[in-house]
C-alpha positions in Angstrom: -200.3 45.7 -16.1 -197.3 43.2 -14.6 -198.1 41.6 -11.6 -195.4 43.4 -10.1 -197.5 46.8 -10.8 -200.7 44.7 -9.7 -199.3 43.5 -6.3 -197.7 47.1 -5.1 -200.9 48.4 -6.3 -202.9 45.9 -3.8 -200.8 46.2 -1.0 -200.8 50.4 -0.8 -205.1 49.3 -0.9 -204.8 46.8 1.5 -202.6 48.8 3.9 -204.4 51.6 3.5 -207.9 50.5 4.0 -206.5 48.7 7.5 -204.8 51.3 8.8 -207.8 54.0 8.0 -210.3 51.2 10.0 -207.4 51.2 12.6 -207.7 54.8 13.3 -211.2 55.5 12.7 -212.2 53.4 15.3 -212.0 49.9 13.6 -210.1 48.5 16.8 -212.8 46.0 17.4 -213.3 44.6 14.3 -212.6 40.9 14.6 -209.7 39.7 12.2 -212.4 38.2 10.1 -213.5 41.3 9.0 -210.1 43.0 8.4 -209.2 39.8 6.3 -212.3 40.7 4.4 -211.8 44.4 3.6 -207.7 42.9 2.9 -210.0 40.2 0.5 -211.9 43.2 -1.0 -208.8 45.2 -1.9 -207.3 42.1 -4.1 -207.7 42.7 -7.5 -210.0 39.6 -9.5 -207.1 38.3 -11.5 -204.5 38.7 -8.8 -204.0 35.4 -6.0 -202.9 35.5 -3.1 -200.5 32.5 -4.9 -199.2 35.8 -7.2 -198.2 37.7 -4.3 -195.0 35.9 -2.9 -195.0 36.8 1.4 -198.4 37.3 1.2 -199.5 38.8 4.7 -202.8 37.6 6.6 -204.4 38.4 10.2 -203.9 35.7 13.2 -206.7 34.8 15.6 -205.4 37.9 17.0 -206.5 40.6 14.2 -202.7 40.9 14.4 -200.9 40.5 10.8 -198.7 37.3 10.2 -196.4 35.8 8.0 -198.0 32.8 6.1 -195.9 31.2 3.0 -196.6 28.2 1.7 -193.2 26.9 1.1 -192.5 23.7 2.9 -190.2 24.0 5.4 -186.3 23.6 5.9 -183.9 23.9 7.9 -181.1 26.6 7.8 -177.9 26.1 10.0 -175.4 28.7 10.4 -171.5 28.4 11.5 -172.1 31.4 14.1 -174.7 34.0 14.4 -173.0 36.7 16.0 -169.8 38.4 15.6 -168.0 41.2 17.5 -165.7 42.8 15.5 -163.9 44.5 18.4 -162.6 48.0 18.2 -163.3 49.9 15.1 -162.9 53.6 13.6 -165.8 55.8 13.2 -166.4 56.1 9.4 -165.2 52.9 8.4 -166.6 49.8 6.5 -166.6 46.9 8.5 -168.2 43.4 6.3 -168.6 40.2 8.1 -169.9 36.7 5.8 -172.1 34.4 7.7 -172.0 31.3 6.4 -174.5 29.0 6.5 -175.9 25.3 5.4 -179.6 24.3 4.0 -179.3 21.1 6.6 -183.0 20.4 5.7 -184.9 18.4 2.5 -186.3 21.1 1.1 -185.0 24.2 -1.1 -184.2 27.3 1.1 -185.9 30.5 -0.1 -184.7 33.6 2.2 -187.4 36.0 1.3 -185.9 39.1 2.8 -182.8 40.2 5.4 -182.8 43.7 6.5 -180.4 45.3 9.2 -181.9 46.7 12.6 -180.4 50.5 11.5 -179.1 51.7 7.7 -175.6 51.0 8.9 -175.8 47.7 8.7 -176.8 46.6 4.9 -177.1 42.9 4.6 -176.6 40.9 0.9 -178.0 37.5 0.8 -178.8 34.6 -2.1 -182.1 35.4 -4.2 -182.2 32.3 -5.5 -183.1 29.2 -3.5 -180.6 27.1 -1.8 -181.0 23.6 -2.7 -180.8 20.6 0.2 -176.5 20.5 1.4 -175.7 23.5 -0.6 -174.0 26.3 1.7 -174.8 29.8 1.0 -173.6 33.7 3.0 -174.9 36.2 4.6 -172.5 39.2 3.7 -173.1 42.2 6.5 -171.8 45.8 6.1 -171.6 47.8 9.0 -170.6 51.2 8.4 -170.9 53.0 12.1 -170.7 56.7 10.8 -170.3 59.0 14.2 -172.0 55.9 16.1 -169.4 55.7 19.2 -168.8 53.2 22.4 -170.3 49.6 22.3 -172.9 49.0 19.6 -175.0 46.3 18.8 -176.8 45.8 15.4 -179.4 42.6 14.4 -180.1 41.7 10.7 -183.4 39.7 10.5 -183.6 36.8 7.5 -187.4 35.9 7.0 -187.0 32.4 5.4 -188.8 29.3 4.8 -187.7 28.0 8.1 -190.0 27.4 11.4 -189.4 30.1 13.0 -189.7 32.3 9.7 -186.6 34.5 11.4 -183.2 34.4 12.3 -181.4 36.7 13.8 -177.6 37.7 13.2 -176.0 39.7 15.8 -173.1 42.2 15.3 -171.2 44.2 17.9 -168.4 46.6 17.9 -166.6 49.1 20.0 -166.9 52.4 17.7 -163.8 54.7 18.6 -163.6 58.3 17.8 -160.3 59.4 16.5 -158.8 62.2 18.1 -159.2 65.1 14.9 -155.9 64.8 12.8 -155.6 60.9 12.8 
């Protein structure tokens, strides 16, 4: 089996066996022993090194991010961008640009948009120290009308993990014909 069969597999088991202690009445449990049953769920020959964004639980019982990437620094040009007034129906892309302004490679481990009309594209690979890389945003508002406002959230190797870029439009609704 690949590890990318072996970590699905684990998760599903791991986020099953919380959420079933969850509901039956597992509320109490200290995070100690939810990290356990998580520990229990982890196949032998699978580490939490395999599983890249591997999840654990805070003081809190509350689940985390922990990565241990070293840290960087990620600078963009602007994090928001209105695009003003638009058309329902259309495609609207904006590129954030941005800078690794830190030693260390950059690794964005994920971007997703606040809604599915707004679909995010970012680097897979790492960005190496002074290299500039873009965020490219599709916002596609649909029958969305009036002011809208839409996030997409990068999880990184940064401290904080996320960053949020903001988009805003005025969605107009064409009179039928047009």
């Amino acid at each position: 089996m690949n590890n990318n069969v072996k970590i699905g597999l684990m998760t599903v088991i791991a986020v099953g066996l919380i959420a079933g202690g969850y509901f039956l009445g597992g509320k109490g449990d200290t995070a100690a022993q939810k990290a356990e049953v998580v520990a229990s769920a982890t196949p032998a020959n699978v580490s939490s090194e395999d599983v890249p964004g591997a999840n654990t639980l805070d003081g809190n019982g509350t689940e985390s991010l922990q990565r241990n990437d070293p840290k960087t620094i990620m600078t963009f040009a602007q994090q928001d961008h209105d695009f003003g007034k638009i058309n329902q129906d259309t495609e609207n892309t904006k590129v954030f640009k941005f800078t690794n302004s830190g030693t260390k490679p950059l690794i964005i481990y994920d971007a997703k948009g606040s809604c599915g009309c707004t679909v995010p594209e970012y680097p897979k690979e790492p960005i190496a120290p002074g290299d500039e890389g873009e965020i490219k945003v599709v916002y596609k508002p649909g029958k969305q009308k009036d002011i809208q406002t839409k996030y997409v959230t990068l999880t990184s190797n940064t401290e904080p993990e996320q960053t949020k870029l903001k988009i805003t439009a005025e969605v107009q609704v064409l009179a039928s014909g047009e």
